[in-house]
Structures are given as structure tokens and as C-alpha cells.
C-alpha angles and dihedrals in degrees: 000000000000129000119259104254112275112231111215104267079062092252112118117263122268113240120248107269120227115239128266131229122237124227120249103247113197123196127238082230137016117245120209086213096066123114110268091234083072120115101232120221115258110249092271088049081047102065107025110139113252105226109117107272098010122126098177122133109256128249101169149058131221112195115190152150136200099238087205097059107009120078114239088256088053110100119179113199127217118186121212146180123237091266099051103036093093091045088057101041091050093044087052090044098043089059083050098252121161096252128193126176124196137172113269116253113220114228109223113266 
């Protein structure tokens, strides 16, 4: 019986491990920067509110920006149902955040 091979610190080598799947990970909104390779989120995807743990279809839309990291051309969307939009306004502006909310505009089936 032979030996398993040393590496050179004198501890045996580690096998070669096998390689582990990603998971798919699938944005709230579709960017039109993204890359094109990017899978895009089917039109429910789409439009879930983005409020933790709501699965609502989305009616509005929170512009905003962190004045501390983000340029002031730099604009960061959140998406909400009719039930979370003032949650989310008043969690961006109580962190003083530049907040706009606008209506949703539905993209064409």
C-alpha cells in the first residue's frame, strides 16, 4: 500500500474537490445595464415588491441614492406594492436618503 501523496508543507494533499453549483440568482428588476449573458427575470419577477417577505405585485417606484457613496447621478430603484410604498419611503428618508416615488411603468407584455 502506498502512501497519499505529501504536499509540500508535509501535510497530505487535499483531493481535488469537485465544483460547486451556484445558485441562480434572479433580480427584483431588470437593468438595461446588465450584461446581455444575464438571465432576465420573467415579468412577475419583474414587479415583486421589494419589501423583505412580500410577494405582491409592484405599483411603485422608490428612486434613491446614499448621499455618502453614490454620486449624485447615481440613482438605486426599489420596487413596492400599495401596502409597502410608504414603509419604504419613510426607511430611505429616515436614513436621510434623496427619495423619489413614482408611479411604476408597466413594460408591454
Amino acid at each position: 500500500m502506498t502512501a497519499p501523496p505529501q504536499a509540500s508543507h508535509g501535510l497530505p494533499a487535499s483531493p481535488q474537490a469537485a465544483p460547486v453549483e451556484q445558485p441562480s440568482i434572479t433580480p427584483v428588476t431588470a437593468s438595461t445595464d446588465r450584461a446581455s449573458s444575464v438571465e432576465q427575470p420573467s415579468p412577475v419577477e419583474q414587479t415583486e415588491c421589494s419589501r423583505a417577505g412580500c410577494r405582491q405585485q409592484a405599483v411603485w417606484a422608490l428612486h434613491w441614492r446614499n448621499p455618502r457613496i453614490h454620486a449624485a447621478d447615481r440613482r438605486k430603484t426599489w420596487i413596492a406594492c400599495g401596502e409597502h410604498v410608504v414603509y419604504l419611503r419613510e426607511f430611505l428618508s429616515a436614513r436621510d436618503f434623496p427619495v423619489e416615488v413614482a408611479a411604476l411603468a408597466q413594460r408591454p407584455a
